[in-house]
N, C-alpha and C positions, 0 to 999 in steps of 0.2 A: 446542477444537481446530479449528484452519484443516482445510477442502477445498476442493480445486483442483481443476480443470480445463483442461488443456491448449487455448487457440481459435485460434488459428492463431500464424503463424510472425512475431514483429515483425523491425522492421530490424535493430535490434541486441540481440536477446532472444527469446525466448518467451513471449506473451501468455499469461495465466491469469485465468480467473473464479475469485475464491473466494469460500466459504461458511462462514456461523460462525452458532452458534446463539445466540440470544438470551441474555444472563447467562454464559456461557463464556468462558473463557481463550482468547487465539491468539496466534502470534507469527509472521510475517513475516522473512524475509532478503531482504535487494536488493543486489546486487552491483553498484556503478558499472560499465559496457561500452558503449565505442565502439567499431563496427566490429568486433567481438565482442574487444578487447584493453582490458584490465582500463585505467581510467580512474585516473593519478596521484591520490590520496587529499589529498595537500597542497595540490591545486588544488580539494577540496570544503569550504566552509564548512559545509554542512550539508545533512542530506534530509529532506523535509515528504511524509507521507501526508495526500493530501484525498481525503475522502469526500462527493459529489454524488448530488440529483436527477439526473432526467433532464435539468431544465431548467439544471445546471451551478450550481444554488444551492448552495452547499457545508452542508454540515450536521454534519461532526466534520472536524477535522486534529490532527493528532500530529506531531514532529519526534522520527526517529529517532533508533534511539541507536549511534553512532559504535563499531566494534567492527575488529577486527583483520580488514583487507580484505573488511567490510562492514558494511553498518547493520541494525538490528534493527530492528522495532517490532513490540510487544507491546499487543493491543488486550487490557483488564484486563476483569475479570466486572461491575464498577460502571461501565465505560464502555461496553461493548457492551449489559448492560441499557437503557439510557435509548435508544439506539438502534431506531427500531421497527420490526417485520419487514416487509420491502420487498429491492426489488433495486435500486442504488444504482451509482455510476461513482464508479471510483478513479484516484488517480495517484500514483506518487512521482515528488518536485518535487527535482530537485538543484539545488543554489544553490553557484554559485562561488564562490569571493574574488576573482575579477575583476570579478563583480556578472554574469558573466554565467549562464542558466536553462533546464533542459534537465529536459524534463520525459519519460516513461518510463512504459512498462510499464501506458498503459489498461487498461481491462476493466471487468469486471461484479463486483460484490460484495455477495453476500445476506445481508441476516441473518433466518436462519431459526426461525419461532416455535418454542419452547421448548413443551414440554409441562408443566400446571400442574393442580392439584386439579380 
């Protein structure tokens, strides 16, 4: 299960850190908003979560998944395993059908070690 943290206020949203432990299920909503007025859905080809170092080397992305006035993404127990615990920069990446890219909702994302034998 996802935990979040409120970090401050973005332009058109709420920034949030979240945490996930190592091997566990989470899932993610992102709601397209400009100027906080929900973003035509016909005008998104698709949304991309990346997962970064600090140095911006990407190290997992997922493309969500298209849901009635929003996208999902589900980080699954065999994919956040192989992830190793660190605090990491996230984004979701919107991609128009006009080609044009609008990317949303930085922050911090930990994945916290799991307790084991």
């Amino acid at each position: 299960m996802f935990k979040s943290e409120i970090v401050n206020h973005c332009v058109d949203g709420v920034q949030k850190n979240f945490y996930l432990t190592q091997g566990d299920t989470g899932t993610i909503k992102s709601v397209p908003k400009q100027n906080g007025e929900l973003v035509d859905f016909s005008l998104i080809e698709k949304c991309v979560f990346k997962l970064a170092k600090d140095n911006y080397k990407q190290i997992f992305t997922k493309e969500l998944v298209r849901e009635e006035g929003k996208f999902s993404l589900t980080i699954t127990s065999d994919e956040s395993s192989v992830i190793m615990p660190d605090t990491y920069i996230y984004e979701f990446e919107y991609i128009f059908t006009d080609g044009g890219v609008q990317t949303s909702n930085k922050g911090n994302f930990t994945i916290v070690e799991q307790i084991t034998e």
